[in-house]
C-alpha positions as CSV (number, residue, x, y, z in Angstrom):
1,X,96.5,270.9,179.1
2,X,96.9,268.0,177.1
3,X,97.6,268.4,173.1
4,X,98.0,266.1,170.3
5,X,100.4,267.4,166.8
6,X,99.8,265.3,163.3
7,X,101.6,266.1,160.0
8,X,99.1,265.2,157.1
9,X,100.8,262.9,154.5
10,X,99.9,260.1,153.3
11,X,103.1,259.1,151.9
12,X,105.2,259.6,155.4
13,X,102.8,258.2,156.7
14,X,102.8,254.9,154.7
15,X,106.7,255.3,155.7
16,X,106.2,255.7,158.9
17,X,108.4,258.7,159.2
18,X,109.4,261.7,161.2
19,X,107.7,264.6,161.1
20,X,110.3,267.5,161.5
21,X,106.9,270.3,161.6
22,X,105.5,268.1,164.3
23,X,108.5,267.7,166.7
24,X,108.8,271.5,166.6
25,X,105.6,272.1,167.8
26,X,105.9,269.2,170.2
27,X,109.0,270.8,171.5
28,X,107.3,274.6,171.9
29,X,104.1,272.9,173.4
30,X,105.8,271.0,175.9
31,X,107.9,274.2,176.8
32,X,104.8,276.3,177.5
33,X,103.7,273.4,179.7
34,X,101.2,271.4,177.3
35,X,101.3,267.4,177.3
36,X,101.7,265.7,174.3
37,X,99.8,262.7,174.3
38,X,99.8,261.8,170.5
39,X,102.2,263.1,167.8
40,X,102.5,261.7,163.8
41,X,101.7,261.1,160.7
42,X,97.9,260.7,159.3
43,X,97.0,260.2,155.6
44,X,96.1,262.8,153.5
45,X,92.1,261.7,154.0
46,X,89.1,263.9,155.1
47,X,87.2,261.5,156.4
48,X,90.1,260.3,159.0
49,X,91.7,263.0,159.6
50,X,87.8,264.2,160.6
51,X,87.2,261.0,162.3
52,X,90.9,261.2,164.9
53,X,89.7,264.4,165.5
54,X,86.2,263.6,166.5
55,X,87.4,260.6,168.5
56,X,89.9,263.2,170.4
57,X,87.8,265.3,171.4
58,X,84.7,262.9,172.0
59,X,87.2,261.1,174.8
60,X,88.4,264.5,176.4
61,X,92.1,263.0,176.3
62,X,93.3,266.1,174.6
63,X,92.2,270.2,174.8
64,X,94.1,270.5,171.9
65,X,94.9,269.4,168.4
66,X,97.3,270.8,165.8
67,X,97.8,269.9,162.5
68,X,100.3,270.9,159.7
69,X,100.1,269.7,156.1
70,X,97.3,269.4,153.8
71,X,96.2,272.9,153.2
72,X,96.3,273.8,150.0
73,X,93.9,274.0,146.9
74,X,94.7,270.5,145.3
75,X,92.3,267.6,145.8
76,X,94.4,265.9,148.4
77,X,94.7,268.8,150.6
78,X,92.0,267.8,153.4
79,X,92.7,269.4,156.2
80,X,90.6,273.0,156.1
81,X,87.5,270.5,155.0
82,X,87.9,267.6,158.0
83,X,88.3,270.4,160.5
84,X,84.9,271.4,159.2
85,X,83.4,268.1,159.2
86,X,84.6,267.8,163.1
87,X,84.1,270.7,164.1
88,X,80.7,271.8,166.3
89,X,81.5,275.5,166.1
90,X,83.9,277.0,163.9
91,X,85.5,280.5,165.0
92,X,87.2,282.1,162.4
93,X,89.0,284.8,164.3
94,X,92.0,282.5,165.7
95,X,93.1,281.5,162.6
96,X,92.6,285.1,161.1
97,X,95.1,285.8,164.3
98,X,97.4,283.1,163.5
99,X,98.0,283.9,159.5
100,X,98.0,288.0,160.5
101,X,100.9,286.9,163.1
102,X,103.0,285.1,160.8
């Protein structure tokens, strides 16, 4: 399968920095036998973040896409609303399974 990892912030991403959270799960994906096809910053934006993800998944280059970042109640904090806006079906239960494993 083929995955792709982004670290919302708009500020790194200006920078064009590293993502440490990113090149973790890079590392555990590949080790599990996914392919990384795109890994990195984007800006702390609904409406991109929304639109990568739509484009993604649209071209079938990737079965999977993580984010990290952006998740929190302040104004900037897009990601829990683009997933939404890109999203055909939601299922709630994973990420129930994911916070209850942690």
């Amino acid at each position: 399968m083929k995955a792709a990892i982004f670290a919302l912030d708009t500020g790194a991403y200006k920078a064009k920095a590293e993502s440490a959270a990113a090149s973790a799960l890079k590392r555990m994906l590949e080790q599990v036998g996914f392919e990384v096809k795109a890994a990195g910053f984007l800006p702390q934006d609904r409406e991109v973040v929304a639109s990568v993800m739509i484009h993604l998944a649209d071209s079938g280059s990737v079965q999977l896409i993580l984010t990290t970042g952006a998740v929190g109640y302040l104004e900037e904090d897009c990601a829990p609303d683009a997933l939404t806006d890109a999203a055909e079906r939601l299922l709630p239960g994973i990420p129930e399974a994911l916070r209850a494993f942690n």
